[in-house]
C-alpha positions as CSV (number, residue, x, y, z in Angstrom):
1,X,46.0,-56.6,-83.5
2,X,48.5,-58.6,-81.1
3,X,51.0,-58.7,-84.1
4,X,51.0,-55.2,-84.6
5,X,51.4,-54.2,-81.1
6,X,54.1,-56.3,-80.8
7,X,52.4,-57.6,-77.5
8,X,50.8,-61.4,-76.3
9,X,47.8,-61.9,-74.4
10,X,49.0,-63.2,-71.2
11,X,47.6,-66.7,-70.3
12,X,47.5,-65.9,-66.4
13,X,45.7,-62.7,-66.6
14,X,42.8,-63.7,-69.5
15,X,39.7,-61.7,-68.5
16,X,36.7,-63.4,-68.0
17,X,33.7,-61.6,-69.3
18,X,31.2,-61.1,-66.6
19,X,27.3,-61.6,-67.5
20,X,25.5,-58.1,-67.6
21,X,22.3,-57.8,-65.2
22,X,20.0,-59.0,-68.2
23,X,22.4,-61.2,-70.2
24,X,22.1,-64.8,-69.6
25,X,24.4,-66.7,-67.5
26,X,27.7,-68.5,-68.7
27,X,27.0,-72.1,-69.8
28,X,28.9,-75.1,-68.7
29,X,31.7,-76.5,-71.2
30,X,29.1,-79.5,-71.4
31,X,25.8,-78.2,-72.4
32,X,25.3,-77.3,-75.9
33,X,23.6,-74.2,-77.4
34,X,20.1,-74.2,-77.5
35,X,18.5,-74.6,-81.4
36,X,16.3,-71.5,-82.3
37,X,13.2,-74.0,-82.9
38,X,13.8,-75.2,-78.9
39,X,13.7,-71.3,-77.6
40,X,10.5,-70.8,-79.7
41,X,8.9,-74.1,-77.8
42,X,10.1,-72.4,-74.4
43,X,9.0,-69.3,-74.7
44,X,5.3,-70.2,-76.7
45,X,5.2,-72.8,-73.3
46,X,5.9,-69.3,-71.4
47,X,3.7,-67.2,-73.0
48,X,1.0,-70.0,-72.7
49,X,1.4,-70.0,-69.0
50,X,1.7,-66.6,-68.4
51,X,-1.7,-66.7,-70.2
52,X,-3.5,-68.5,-68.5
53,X,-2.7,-67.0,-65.4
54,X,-3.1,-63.5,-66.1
55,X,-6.2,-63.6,-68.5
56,X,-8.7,-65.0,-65.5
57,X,-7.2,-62.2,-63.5
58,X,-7.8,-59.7,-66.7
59,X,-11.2,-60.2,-66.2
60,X,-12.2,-59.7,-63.0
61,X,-10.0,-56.7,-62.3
62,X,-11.7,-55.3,-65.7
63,X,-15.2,-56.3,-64.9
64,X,-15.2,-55.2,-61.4
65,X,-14.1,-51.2,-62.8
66,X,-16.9,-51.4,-65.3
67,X,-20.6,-50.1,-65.2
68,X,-23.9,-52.1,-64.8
69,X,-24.8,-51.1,-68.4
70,X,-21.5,-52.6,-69.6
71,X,-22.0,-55.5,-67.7
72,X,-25.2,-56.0,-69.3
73,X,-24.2,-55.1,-73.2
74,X,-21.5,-58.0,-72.3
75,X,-24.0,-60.5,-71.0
76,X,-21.7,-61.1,-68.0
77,X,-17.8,-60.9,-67.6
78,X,-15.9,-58.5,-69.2
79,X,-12.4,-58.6,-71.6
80,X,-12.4,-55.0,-73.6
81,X,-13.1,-52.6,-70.7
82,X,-15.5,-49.5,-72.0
83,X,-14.1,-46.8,-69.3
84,X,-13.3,-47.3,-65.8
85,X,-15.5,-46.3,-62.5
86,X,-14.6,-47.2,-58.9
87,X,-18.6,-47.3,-57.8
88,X,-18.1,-50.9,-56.5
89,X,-15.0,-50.1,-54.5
90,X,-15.9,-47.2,-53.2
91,X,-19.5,-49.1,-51.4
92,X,-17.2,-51.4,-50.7
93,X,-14.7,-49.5,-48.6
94,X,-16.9,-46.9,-47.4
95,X,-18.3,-48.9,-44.6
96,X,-20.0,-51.8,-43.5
97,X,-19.6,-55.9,-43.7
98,X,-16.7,-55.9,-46.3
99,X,-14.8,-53.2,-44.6
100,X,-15.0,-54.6,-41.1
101,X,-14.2,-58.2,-42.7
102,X,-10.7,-56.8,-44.2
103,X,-9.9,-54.9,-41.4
104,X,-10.3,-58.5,-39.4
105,X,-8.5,-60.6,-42.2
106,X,-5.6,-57.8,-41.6
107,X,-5.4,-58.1,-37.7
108,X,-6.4,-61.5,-37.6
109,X,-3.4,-62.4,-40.4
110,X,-0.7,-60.2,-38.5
111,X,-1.3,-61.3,-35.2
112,X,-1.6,-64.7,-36.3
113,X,1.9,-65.0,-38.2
114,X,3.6,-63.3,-35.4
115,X,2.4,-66.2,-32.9
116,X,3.0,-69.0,-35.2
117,X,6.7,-67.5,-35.9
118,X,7.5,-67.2,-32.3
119,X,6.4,-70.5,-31.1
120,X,7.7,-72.4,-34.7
121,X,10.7,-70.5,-34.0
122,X,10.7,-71.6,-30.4
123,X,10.1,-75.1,-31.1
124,X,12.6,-75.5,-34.2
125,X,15.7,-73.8,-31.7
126,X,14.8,-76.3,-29.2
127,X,14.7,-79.2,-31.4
128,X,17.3,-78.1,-33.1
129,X,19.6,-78.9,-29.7
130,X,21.1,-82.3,-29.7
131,X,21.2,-81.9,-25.9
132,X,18.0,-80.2,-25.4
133,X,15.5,-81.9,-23.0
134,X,13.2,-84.9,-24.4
135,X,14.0,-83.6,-28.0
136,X,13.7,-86.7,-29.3
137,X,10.4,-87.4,-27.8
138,X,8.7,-84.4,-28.9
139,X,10.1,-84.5,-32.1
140,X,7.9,-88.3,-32.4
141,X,5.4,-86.8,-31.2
142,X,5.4,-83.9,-33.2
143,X,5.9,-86.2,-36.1
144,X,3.0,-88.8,-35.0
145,X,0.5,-85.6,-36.1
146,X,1.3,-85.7,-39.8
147,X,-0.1,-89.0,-40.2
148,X,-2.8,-89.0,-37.5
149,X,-5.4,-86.4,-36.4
150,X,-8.2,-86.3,-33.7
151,X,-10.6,-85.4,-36.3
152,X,-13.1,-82.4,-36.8
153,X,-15.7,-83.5,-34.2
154,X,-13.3,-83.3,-31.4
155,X,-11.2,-80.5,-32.7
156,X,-14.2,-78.5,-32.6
157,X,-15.5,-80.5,-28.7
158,X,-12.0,-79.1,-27.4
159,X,-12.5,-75.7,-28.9
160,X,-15.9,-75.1,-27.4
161,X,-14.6,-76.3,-24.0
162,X,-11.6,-73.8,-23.9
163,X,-14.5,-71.0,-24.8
164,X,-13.0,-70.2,-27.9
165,X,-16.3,-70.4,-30.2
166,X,-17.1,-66.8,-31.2
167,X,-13.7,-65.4,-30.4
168,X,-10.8,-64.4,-33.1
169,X,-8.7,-67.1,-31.3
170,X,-10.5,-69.5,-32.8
171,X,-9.3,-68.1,-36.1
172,X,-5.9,-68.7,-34.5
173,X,-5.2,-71.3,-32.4
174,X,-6.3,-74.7,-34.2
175,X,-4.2,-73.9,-36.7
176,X,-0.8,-72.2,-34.9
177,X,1.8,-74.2,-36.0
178,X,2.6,-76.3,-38.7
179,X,4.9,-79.6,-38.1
180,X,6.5,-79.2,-41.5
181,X,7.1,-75.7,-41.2
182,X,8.9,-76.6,-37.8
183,X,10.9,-79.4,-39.3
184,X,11.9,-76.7,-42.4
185,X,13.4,-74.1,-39.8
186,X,15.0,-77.3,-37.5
187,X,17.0,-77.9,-40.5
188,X,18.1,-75.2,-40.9
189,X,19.2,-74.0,-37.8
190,X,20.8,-77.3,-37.8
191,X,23.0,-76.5,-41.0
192,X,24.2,-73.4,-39.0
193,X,27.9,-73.7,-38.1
194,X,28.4,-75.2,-34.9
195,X,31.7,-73.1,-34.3
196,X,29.8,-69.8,-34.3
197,X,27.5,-71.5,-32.0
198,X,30.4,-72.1,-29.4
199,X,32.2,-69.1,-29.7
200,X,29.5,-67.5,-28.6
201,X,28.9,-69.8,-25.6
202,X,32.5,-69.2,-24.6
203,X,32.3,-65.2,-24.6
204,X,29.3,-65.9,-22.1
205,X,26.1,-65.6,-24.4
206,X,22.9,-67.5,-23.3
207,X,20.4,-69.6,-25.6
208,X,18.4,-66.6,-25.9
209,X,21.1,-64.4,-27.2
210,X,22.5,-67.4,-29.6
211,X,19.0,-67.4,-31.0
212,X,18.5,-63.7,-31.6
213,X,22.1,-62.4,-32.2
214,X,23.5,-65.6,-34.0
215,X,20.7,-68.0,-35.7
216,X,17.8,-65.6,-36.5
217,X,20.3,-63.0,-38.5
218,X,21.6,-66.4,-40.2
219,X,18.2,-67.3,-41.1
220,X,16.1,-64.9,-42.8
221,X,15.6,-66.1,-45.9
222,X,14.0,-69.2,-44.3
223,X,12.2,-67.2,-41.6
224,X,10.9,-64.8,-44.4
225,X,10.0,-67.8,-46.1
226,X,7.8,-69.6,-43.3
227,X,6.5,-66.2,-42.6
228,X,4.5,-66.2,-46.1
229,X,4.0,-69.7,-45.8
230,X,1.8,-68.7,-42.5
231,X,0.5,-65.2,-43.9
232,X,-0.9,-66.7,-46.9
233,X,-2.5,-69.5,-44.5
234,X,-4.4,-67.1,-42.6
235,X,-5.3,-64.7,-45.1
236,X,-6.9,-67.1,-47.1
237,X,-8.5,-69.3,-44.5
238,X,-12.2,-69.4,-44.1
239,X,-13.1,-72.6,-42.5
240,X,-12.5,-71.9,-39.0
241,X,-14.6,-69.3,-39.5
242,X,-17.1,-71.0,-41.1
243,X,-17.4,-73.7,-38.0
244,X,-16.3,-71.5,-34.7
245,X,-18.2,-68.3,-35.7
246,X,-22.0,-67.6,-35.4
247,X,-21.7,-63.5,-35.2
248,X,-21.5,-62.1,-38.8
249,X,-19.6,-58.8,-37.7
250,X,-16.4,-61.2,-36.7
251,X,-16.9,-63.1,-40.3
252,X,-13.1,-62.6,-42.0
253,X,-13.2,-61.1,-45.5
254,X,-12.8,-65.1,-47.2
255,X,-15.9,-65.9,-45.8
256,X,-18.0,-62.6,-46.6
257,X,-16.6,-63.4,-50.4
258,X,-18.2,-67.0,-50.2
259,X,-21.0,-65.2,-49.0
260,X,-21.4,-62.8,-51.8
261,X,-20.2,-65.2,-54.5
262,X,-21.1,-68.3,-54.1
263,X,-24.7,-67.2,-52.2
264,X,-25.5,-64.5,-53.9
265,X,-26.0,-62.1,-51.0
266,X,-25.8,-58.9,-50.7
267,X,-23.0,-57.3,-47.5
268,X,-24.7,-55.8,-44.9
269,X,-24.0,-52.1,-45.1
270,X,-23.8,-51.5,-48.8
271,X,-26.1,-48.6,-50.4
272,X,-29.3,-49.7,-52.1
273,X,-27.6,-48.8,-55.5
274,X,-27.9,-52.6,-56.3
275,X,-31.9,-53.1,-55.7
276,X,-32.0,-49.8,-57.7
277,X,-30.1,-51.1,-60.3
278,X,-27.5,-48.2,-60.4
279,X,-24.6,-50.9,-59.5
280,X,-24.1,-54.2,-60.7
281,X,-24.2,-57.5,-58.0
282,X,-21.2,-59.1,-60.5
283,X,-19.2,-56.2,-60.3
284,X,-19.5,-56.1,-56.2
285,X,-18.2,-59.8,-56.3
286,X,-15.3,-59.0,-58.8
287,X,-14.4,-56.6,-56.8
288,X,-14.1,-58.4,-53.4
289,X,-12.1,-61.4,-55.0
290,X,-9.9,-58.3,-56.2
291,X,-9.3,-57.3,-52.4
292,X,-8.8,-60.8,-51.5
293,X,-6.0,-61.2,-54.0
294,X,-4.3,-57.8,-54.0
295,X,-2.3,-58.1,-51.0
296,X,-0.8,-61.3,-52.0
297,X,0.0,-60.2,-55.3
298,X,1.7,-57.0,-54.3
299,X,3.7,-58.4,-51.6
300,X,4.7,-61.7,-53.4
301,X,7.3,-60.0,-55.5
302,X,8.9,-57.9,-52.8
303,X,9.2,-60.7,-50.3
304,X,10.8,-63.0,-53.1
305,X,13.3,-60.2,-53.3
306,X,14.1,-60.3,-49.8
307,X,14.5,-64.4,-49.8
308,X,17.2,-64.1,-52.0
309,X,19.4,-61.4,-49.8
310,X,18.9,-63.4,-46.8
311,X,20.1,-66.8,-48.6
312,X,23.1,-64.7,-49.6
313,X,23.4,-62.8,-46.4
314,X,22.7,-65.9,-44.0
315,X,25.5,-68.1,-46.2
316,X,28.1,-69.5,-43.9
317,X,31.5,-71.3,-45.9
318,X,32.6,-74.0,-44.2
């Protein structure tokens, strides 16, 4: 084709083909193709994985949608659904124990990440500060409580002398902060470009407005990050509960699905249609793990989304 043009390729301006959104990326000069038996190992190991995570899942989402009378031609758990119903949902949500014990996993699991970001956040800025005061001496001792702890016993002593027992700060406050989530965000805000840092401290700008103009827009994909780190904590946590509370009404949902699970009770405020045999006890307990899960698995994708714009957004060359 060149020779019948009567043109050359020019050396200097070769294109470069650029990898579509689904193709795979280019491969270093070094690394050799992969053989066709190696791809079918990797994606039977993929497929194999995927699974074993999804089939578990399969069959509790399917057996809590299906009837007592499928339940029982089944002998138990469910894989082929035979129609769907929403019975166990809708006693679920429609008042009562388990709906009161969401709505307290929801408040108890945003209020909670907000205070653990603002004082991890806090403490990681400070830190952070070569010249901040006694850094290094809270950092030790911040460090001394990964490898030693008071214990339960008087965890729980120092908790019922603050008044905290039957309170939703008890669902809060022993576990607030995490030292390795504070030593993930010092490090961070440590690789942040010192220059930046004094530019703004010559144009007049305080600590406060370094942290919330400068390093928290430079660090969202690690805040986002430690944000699920702590939402996932408190969503799933059930043994504060289990020790600090005595009132069932201020029971999370984790421990009202221990309850119903591993017990065998029945919620307080659901319709007699189980005594009565209209609704199956199994189906009630798939559907509660289902609530328990579904936030996590909806948001999980979207938030990963998010981490990667903020590593690309908070980037700095040096």
């Amino acid at each position: 084709m060149t020779a019948v043009l009567g043109t050359r390729p020019d050396p200097g301006k070769t294109r470069v083909r650029k990898p579509g959104r689904w193709s795979a990326p280019p491969r270093p000069v070094w690394e050799e193709e992969p053989s066709p038996a190696g791809q079918a190992g990797k994606g039977l190991a993929l497929g194999l994985a995927c699974l074993a995570i999804l089939f578990p899942l399969w069959i509790v989402v399917v057996t809590s949608l299906q009837t007592k009378r499928t339940i029982d031609e089944a002998g138990g758990l469910v894989v082929i659904p035979k129609g769907i119903t929403f019975v166990a949902y809708q006693e679920l949500l429609g008042g009562g124990q388990v709906q009161r014990a969401a709505l307290v996993s929801v408040g108890v699991t945003v209020v909670g990440t907000l205070f653990s970001m603002a004082v991890s956040v806090l403490c990681a800025y400070g830190l952070s500060r070569s010249g901040s005061l006694g850094h290094r001496w809270i950092l030790m001792s911040l460090l001394a409580t990964m490898f030693f702890g008071a214990g339960l016993i008087p965890t729980y002593l120092l908790v019922q002398a603050l008044g905290l027992t039957d309170t939703y700060l008890a669902l809060i406050l022993p576990s607030a902060v995490s030292v390795f989530n504070i030593l993930v965000l010092r490090a961070f805000f440590m690789n942040i470009s010192q220059e930046l840092v004094d530019s703004a401290r010559i144009d007049g700008a305080g600590e406060w407005r370094i942290l919330f103009r400068i390093v928290m827009p430079l660090s969202r994909a690690v805040v986002a990050v430690i944000s699920l780190f702590y939402a996932v904590g408190y969503w799933s946590a059930w043994f504060n509960a289990s020790i600090y509370l005595t009132d069932q009404d201020m029971m999370p949902l984790q421990n009202v699905m221990i309850q119903l699970v591993q017990k065998q009770e029945r919620p307080v405020g659901l319709s007699a249609q189980i005594n009565t045999g209209q609704l199956s006890p199994l189906a009630i307990q798939m559907a509660v793990m289902v609530l328990a899960l579904l936030p996590v698995a909806v948001l999980s994708p979207f938030v990963q989304k998010h981490f990667k714009k903020g590593m690309l957004t908070g980037a700095v060359k040096g």
